[in-house]
TIROTI-673734 format. One record per residue (C-alpha): x, y, z. Coordinates in steps of 0.5 Angstrom, whole numbers. Layout:
BEGIN
<rec c1="X" c2="Y" c3="Z"/>
...
//
This chain:
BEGIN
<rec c1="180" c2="11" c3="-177"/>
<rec c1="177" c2="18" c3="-178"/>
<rec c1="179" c2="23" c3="-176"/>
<rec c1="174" c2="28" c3="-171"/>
<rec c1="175" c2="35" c3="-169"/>
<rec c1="174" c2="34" c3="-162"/>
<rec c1="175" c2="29" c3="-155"/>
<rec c1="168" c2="31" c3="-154"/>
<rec c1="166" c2="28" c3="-161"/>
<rec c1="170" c2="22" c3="-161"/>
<rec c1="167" c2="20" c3="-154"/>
<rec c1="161" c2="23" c3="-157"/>
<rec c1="162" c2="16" c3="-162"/>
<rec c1="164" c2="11" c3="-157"/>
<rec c1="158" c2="12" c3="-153"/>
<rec c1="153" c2="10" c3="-157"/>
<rec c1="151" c2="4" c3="-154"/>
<rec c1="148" c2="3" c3="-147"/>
<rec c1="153" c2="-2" c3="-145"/>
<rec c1="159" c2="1" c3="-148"/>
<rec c1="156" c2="7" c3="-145"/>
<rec c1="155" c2="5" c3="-138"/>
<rec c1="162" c2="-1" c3="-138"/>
<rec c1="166" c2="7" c3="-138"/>
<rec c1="162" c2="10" c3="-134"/>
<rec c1="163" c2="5" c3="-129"/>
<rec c1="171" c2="4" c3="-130"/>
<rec c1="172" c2="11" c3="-128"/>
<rec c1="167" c2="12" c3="-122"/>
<rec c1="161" c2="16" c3="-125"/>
<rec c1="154" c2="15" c3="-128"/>
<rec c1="153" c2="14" c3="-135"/>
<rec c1="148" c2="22" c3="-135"/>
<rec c1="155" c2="25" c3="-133"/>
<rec c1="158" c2="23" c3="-140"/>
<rec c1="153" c2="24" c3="-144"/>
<rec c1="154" c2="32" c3="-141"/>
<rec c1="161" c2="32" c3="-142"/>
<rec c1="160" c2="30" c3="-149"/>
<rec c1="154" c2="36" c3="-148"/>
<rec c1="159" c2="40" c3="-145"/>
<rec c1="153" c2="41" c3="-139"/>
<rec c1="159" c2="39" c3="-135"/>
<rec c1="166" c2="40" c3="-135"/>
<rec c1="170" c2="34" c3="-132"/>
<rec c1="176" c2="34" c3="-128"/>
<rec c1="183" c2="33" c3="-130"/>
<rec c1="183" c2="27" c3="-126"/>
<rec c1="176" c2="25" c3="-130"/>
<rec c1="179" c2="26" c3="-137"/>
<rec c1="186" c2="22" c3="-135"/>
<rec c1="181" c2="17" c3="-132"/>
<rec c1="177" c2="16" c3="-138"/>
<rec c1="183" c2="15" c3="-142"/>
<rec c1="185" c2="9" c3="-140"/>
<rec c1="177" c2="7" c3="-140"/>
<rec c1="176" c2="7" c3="-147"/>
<rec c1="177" c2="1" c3="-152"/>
<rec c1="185" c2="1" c3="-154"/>
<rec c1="184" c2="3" c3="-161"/>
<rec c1="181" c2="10" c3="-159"/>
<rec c1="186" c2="11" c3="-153"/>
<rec c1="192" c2="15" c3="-157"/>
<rec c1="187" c2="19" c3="-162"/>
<rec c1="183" c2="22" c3="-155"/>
<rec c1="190" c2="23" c3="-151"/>
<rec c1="192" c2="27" c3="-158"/>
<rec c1="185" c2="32" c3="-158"/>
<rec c1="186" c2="33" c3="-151"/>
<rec c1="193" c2="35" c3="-151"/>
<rec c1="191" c2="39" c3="-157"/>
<rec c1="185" c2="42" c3="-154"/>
<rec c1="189" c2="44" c3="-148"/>
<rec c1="185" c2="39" c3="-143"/>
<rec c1="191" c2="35" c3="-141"/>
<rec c1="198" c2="36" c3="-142"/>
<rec c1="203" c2="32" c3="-146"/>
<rec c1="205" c2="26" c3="-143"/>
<rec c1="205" c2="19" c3="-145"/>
<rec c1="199" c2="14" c3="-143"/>
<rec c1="205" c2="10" c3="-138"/>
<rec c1="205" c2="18" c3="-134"/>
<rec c1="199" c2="19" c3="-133"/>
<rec c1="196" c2="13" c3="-130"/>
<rec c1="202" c2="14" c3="-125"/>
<rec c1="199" c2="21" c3="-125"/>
<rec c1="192" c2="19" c3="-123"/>
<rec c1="194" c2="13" c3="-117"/>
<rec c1="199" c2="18" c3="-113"/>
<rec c1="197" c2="22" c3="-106"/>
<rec c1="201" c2="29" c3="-107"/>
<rec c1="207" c2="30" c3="-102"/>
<rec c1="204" c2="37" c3="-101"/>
<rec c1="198" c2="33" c3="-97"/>
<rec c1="203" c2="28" c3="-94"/>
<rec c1="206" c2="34" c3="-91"/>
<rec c1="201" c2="37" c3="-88"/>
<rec c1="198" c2="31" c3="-85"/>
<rec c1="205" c2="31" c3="-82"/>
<rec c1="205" c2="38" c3="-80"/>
<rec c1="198" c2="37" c3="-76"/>
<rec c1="200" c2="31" c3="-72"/>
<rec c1="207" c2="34" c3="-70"/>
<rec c1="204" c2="40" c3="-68"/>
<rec c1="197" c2="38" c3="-65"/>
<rec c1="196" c2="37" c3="-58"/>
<rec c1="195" c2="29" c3="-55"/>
<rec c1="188" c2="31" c3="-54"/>
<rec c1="186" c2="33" c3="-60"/>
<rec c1="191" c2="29" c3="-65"/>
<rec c1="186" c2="23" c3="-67"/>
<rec c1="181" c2="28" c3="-69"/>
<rec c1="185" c2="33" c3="-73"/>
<rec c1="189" c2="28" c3="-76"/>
<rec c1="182" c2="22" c3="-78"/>
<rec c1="178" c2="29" c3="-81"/>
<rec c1="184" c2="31" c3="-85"/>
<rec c1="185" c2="26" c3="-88"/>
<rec c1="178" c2="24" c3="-89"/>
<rec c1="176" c2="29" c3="-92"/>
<rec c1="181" c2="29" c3="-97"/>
<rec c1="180" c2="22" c3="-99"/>
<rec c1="173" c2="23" c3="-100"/>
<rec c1="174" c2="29" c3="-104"/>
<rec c1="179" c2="24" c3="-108"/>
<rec c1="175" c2="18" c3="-109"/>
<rec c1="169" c2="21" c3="-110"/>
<rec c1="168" c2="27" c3="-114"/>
<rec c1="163" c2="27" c3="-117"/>
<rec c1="160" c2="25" c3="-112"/>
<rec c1="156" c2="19" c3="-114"/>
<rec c1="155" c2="17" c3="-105"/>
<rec c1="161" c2="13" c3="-102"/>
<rec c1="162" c2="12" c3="-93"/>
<rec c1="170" c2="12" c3="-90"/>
<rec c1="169" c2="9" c3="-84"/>
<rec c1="174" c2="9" c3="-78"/>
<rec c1="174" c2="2" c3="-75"/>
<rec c1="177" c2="2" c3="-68"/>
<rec c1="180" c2="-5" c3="-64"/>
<rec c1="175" c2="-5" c3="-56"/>
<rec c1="181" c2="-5" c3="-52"/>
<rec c1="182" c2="-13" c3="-49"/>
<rec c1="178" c2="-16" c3="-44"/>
<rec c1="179" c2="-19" c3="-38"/>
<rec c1="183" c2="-25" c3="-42"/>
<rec c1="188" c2="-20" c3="-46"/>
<rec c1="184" c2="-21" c3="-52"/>
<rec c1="181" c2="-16" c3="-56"/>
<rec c1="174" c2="-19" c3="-58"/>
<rec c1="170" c2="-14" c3="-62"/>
<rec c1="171" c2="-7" c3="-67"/>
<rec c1="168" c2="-1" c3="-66"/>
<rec c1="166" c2="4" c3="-71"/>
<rec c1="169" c2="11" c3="-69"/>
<rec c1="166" c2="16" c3="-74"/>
<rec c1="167" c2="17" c3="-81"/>
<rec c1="165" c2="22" c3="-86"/>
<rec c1="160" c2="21" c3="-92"/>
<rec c1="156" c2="24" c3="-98"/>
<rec c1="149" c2="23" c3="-100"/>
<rec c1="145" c2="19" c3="-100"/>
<rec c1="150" c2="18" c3="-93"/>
<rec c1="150" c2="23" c3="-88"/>
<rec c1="155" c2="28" c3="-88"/>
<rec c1="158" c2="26" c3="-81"/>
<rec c1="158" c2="19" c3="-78"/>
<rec c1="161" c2="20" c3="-72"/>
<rec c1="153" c2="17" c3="-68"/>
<rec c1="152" c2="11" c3="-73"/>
<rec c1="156" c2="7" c3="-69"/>
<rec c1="155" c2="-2" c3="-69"/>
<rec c1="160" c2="-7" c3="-65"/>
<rec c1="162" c2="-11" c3="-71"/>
<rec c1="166" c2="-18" c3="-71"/>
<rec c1="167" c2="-24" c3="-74"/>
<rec c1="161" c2="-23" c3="-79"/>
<rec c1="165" c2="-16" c3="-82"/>
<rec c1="168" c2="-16" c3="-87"/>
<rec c1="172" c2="-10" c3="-82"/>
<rec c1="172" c2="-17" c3="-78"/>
<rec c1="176" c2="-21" c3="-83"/>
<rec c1="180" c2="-16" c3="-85"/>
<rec c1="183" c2="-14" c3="-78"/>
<rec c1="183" c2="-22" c3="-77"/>
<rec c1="188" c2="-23" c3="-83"/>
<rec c1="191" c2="-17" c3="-83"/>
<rec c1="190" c2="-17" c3="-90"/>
<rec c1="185" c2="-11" c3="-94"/>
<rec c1="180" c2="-15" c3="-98"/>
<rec c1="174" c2="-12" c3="-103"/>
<rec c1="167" c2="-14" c3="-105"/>
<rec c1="165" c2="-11" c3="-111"/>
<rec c1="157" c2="-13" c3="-111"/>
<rec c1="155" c2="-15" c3="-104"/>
<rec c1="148" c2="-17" c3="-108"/>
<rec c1="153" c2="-22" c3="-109"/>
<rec c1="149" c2="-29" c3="-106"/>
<rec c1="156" c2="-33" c3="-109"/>
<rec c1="161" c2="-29" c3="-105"/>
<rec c1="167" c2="-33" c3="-100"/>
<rec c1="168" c2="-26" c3="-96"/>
<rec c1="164" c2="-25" c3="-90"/>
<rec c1="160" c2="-17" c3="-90"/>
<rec c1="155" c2="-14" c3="-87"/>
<rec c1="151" c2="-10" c3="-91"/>
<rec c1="148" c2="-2" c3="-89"/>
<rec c1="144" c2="2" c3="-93"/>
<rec c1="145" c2="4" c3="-99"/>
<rec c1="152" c2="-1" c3="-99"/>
<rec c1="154" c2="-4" c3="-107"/>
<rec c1="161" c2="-5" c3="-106"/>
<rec c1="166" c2="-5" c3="-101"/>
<rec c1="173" c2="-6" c3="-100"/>
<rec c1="177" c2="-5" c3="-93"/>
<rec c1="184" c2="-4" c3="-91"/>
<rec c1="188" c2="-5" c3="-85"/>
<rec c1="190" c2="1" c3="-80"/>
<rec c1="198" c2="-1" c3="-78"/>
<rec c1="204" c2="-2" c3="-74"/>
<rec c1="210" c2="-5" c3="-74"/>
<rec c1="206" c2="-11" c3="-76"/>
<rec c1="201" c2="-9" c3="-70"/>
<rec c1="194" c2="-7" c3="-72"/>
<rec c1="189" c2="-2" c3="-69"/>
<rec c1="182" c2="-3" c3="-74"/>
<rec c1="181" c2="-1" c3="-81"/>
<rec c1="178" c2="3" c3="-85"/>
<rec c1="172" c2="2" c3="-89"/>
<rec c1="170" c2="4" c3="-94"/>
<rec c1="163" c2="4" c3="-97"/>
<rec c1="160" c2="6" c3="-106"/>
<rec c1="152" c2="6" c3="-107"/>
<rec c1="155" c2="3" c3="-113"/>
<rec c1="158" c2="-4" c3="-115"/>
<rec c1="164" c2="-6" c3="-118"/>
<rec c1="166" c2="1" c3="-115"/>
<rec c1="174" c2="-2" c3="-113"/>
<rec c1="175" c2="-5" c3="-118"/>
<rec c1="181" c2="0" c3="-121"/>
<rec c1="187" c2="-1" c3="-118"/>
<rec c1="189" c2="6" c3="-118"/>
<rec c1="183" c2="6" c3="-113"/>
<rec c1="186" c2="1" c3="-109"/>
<rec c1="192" c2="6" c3="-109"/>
<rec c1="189" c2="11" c3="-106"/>
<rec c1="185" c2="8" c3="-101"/>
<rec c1="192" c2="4" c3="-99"/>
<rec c1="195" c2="11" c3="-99"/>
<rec c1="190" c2="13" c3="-94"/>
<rec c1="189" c2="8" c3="-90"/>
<rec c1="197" c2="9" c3="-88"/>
<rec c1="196" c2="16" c3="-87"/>
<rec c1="190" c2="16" c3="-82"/>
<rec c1="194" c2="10" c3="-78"/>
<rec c1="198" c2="17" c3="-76"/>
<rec c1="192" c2="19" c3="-72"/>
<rec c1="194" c2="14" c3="-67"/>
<rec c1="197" c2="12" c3="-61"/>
<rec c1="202" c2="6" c3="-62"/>
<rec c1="199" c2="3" c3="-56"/>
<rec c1="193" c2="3" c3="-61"/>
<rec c1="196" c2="-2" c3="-64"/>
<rec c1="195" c2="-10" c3="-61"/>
<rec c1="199" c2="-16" c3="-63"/>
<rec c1="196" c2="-20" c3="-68"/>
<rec c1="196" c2="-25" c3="-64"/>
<rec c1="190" c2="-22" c3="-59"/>
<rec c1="185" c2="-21" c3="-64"/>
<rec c1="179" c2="-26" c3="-62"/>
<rec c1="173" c2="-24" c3="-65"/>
<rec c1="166" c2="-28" c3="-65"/>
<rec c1="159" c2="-25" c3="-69"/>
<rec c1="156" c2="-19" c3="-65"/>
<rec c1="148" c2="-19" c3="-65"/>
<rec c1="145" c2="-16" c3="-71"/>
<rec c1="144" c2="-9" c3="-72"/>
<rec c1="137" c2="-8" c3="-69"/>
<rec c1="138" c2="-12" c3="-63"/>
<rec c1="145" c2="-6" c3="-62"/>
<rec c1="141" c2="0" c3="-62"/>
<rec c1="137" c2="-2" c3="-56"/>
<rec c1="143" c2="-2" c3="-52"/>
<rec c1="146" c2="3" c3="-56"/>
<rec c1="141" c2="7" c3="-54"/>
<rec c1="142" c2="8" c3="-47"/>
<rec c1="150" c2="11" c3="-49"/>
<rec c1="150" c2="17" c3="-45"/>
<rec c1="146" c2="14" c3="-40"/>
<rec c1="152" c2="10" c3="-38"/>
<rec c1="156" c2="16" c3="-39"/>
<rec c1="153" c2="20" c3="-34"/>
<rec c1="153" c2="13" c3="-29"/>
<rec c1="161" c2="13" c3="-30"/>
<rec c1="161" c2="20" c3="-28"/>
<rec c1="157" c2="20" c3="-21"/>
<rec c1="160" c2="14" c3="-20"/>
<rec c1="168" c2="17" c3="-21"/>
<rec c1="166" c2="23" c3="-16"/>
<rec c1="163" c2="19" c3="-11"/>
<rec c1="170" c2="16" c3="-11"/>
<rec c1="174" c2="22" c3="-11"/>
<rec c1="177" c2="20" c3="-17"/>
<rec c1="173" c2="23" c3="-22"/>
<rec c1="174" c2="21" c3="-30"/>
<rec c1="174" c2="26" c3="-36"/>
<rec c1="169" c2="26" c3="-40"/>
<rec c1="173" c2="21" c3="-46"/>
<rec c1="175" c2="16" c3="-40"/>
<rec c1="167" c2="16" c3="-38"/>
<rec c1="166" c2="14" c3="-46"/>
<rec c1="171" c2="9" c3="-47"/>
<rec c1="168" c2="5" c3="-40"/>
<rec c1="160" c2="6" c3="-44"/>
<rec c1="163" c2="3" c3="-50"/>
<rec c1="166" c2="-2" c3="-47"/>
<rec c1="160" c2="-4" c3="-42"/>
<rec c1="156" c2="-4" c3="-48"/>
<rec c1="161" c2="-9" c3="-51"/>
<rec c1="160" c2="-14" c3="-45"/>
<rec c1="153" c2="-14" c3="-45"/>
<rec c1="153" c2="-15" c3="-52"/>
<rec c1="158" c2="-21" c3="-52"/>
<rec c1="154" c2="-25" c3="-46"/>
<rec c1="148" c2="-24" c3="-50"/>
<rec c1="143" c2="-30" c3="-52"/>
<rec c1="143" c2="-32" c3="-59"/>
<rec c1="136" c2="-30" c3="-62"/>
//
């Protein structure tokens, strides 16, 4: 095999072809512009991106790339094997963090600061480039009259374009129709590599922008309080399972942002389709009317709520409205 003079180079010869050059775009979570630049050197890649392409590129040329990176001084000297436990691990320093914030921040504040943290984090993670991904936080409504809890809620999240940056008012009911339903239901995380897909046996609501999905149970002691969902405007984006083992990873780290009575036995979870997304937003709507409702009313009866408790009593009247609602 020929021998060239840098990683640059040999990356330059095997993307010759459209296809080569989009399947190793693809593997590693980038668009295929990106490589042409790093072949360019318009743009330089991360260390995580280089490891990354290693383990994309065709077995015949894995060795010759790792030894001009080692060479050139883009990555240090360890075998294929370290590298991608390397690329499929959370660093303790930030597993120590986030225990620092949640034994330190106040029962008020906990779920806040320990969901954005590690939100952040992963976002920052998981897309680096970024090429458009959503993590949703996924919450059980608290059990109805009957003990059973019957639908999710979406609890905020963090995004990059073309999402918004902050998703906290993007809020929908979810049910048996999600793949957040099917999960929470199971218990069990499950991927969607193409939503396009008309083949697919797992059920999925589409949002805008959404190609691939993948969704991972929040748990505890064998209990569950959601999950978290996480979004790609690409396809076949969860493929990797040094990807998978982020998202596993994170997944633990934000179930420390709850409480444990957050966290519902199995047993209770019963959950029909909702109504569709247009028919949520016009009750949806009148949210913070609702709000303010609970609040005169708790006034009125010398026993005023706090503001968090006069949200989770709207949230759960939206819920009820929607359960009894006709089938369109």
């Amino acid at each position: 095999m020929h021998k060239l003079a840098s990683w640059r180079e040999l990356l330059d010869s095997i993307i010759t072809t459209p296809a080569e050059r989009e399947r190793i775009a693809t593997a590693i979570g980038v668009r295929s512009i990106t490589l042409t630049r790093w072949v360019k050197g318009e743009s330089i890649p991360r260390p995580q991106n280089l490891r990354q392409l290693l383990h994309a590129l065709p077995r015949d040329y894995q060795d010759q790339f790792q030894e001009l990176l080692e060479r050139e001084g883009w990555l240090s000297p360890l075998s294929v094997e370290a590298e991608a436990v390397l690329v499929e691990k959370i660093s303790f320093t930030f597993v120590n963090e986030v225990l620092d914030t949640r034994a330190t921040t106040p029962d008020t504040l906990r779920f806040w600061a320990v969901s954005r943290q590690v939100l952040q984090h992963a976002i920052r993670h998981l897309d680096p480039e970024p090429m458009g991904m959503a993590i949703t936080v996924v919450r059980c409504m608290p059990p109805g009259s009957d003990g059973k809890i019957h639908s999710l809620r979406e609890s905020g999240g963090l995004g990059t374009r073309p999402w918004e940056s902050n998703l906290e008012h993007q809020a929908m009911f979810l049910g048996a129709e999600s793949l957040a339903g099917y999960v929470v239901t199971s218990g069990r995380p499950a991927t969607v590599q193409n939503l396009t897909d008309d083949t697919m046996f797992l059920p999925s609501y589409r949002a805008d922008y959404e190609m691939s999905a993948v969704a991972s149970p929040l748990l505890y002691a064998n209990r569950i309080a959601g999950c978290l969902l996480f979004s790609s405007t690409q396809p076949n984006y969860f493929g990797q399972t040094s990807r998978l083992m982020l998202i596993h990873g994170y997944t633990n780290l934000m179930a420390l942002a709850f409480e444990p009575e957050e966290f519902y036995p199995p047993e209770l979870i019963d959950l029909p389709v909702m109504p569709p997304l247009e028919v949520q937003r016009r009750h949806l709507a009148h949210f913070r009317e609702y709000v303010i409702d609970h609040m005169r009313a708790s006034t009125q009866t010398k026993q005023p709520l706090t503001f968090i408790q006069a949200e989770q009593l709207a949230w759960q009247q939206i819920e009820d409205i929607l359960l009894h609602l006709p089938p369109e």
